[in-house]
Residue, then its C-alpha position, 0 to 999 in steps of 0.5 A: x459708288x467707287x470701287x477699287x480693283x487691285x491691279x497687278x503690276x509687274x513690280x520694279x525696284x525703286x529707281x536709283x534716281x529720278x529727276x523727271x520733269x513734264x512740261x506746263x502743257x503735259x501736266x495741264x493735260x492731265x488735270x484737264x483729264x482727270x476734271x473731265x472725268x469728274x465734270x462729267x459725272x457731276x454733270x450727271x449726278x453729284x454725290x458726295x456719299x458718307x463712309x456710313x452711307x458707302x458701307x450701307x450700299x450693297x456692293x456687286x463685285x467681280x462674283x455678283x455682276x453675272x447674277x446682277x446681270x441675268x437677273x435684270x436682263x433676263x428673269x426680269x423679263x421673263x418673269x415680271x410678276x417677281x420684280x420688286x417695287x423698289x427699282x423700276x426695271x428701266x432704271x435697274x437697266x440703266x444701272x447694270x449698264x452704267x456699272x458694266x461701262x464703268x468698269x475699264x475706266x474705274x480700273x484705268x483711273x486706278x492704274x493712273x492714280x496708283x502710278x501719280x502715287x507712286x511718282x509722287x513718293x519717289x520724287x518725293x523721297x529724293x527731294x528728302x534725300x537731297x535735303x538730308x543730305x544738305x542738312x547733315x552736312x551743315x549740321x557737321x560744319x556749323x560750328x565751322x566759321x570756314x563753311x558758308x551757310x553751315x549754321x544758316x542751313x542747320x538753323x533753317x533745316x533742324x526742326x524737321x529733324x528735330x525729335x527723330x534718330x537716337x536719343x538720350x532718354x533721361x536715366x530712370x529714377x530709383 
């Protein structure tokens, strides 16, 4: 079962530039954690659940871990004639102890997921940015015989730009 923690951040503006690199081995070295995290746990079981079977699962949470807790660890055992047939109590054992270990590491992987996100959005942006840029450039001078490239550039970029900004609705009909 994934959960997701809101993780509080102090908020930054969004830089004024970017240009940050990481070399082959630091970005091998991520990927090689973030498949260690996905290999061990397929290792140990592989689900792959449905939005309807994730909205079928009861859900523990923050508020209703502690019940969970005292209820497997404590009035299982002190009062085994209302267990349910369900769950055997070794295997709800194993489960509140795997869910409590899970806990710093869903919250790391979210943090780290939020921040590849957010790296990713902003390198993106500039790239956008640059290409922007280059693309109205062209646009300005690709009727210029003087600019070289300008109509090649304008050309290669204007489909993506195609449709956006203001346009020129036809005028409505009586």
């Amino acid at each position: 079962m994934l959960y997701f923690f809101h993780i509080k951040f102090k908020t930054m503006p969004v830089p004024t530039s970017l240009a940050v690199e990481f070399t082959p081995a630091e970005l091998n070295d991520m990927k090689n954690a973030a498949k260690l995290i996905n290999d061990l746990i397929k290792s140990k079981i592989d689900m792959n659940l449905s939005d309807a079977e994730r909205r079928s699962l009861s859900k523990v949470g923050d508020q209703r871990q502690p019940y969970v807790s005292i209820a497997i660890g404590v009035y299982a055992n002190n009062f085994p004639h209302l267990n349910g047939q369900a769950v055997p109590l070794p295997d709800a054992q194993k489960d509140i102890a795997v869910y409590g270990e899970l806990i710093e590491l869903v919250a790391l992987s979210q943090q780290a997921f939020e921040r590849t996100i957010e790296l990713q959005m902003v390198a993106g942006h500039y790239a956008f940015e640059f290409m922007r840029d280059q693309y109205f450039n062209a646009e300005r001078y690709k009727d210029s015989a003087s600019v070289e490239g300008a109509q090649v550039v304008y050309d290669g970029l204007k489909a993506c730009f195609e449709g956006q900004g203001p346009q020129n609705p036809p005028a409505p009909t009586p």
